[in-house]
N, C-alpha and C positions, 0 to 999 in steps of 0.2 A: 307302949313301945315308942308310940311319936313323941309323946312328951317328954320321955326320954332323953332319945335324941334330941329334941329341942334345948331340954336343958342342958346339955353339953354340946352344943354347938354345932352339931353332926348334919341336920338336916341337909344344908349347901351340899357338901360331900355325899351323904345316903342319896339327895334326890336329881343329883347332875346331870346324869342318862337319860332324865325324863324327858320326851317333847311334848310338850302342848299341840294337839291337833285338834284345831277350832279352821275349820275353813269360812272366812267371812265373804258371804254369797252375792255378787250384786245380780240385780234385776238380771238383767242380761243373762247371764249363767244360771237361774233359777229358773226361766223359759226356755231355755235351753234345755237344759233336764227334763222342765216337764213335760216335753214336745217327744221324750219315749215314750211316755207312757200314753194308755189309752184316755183315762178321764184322770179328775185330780185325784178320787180316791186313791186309783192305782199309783199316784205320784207319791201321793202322803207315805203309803205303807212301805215303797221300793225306796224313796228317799227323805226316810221323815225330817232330816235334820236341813236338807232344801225347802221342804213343803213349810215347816215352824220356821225357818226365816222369811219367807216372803211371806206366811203369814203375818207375824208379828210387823212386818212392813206395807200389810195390807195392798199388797202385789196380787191377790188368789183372784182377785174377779178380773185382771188383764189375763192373766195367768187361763184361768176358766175357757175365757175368749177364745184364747190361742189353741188350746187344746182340741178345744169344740171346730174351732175353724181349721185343722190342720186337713191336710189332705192325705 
């Protein structure tokens, strides 16, 4: 079916309505988040798509800190 549409030029029109929903996390926003939860496990599994960006930014041992230190 996509290739289809590809090969007749369709795709633009079939896929217009779509939105990309990628939210790009900075540090700030990703302690923030994980400052609900109790420890980071509970952060990874309530917001996995925060917990994989500041991992992948190797933010998780500030990240860690903050969690363990909060009050």
């Amino acid at each position: 079916m996509w290739q289809f549409a590809k090969k007749h030029n369709w795709l633009d029109e079939i896929c217009s309505h779509m939105i990309l929903l990628r939210h790009i996390w900075t540090k700030e926003e990703c302690i923030i988040e994980s400052l609900k939860y109790k420890n980071i496990t509970e952060f990874s599994t309530n917001n996995h798509n925060a917990y994989e960006f500041a991992r992948k930014r190797k933010w998780l041992n500030e990240i860690k800190n903050k969690i363990k230190n909060k009050k």
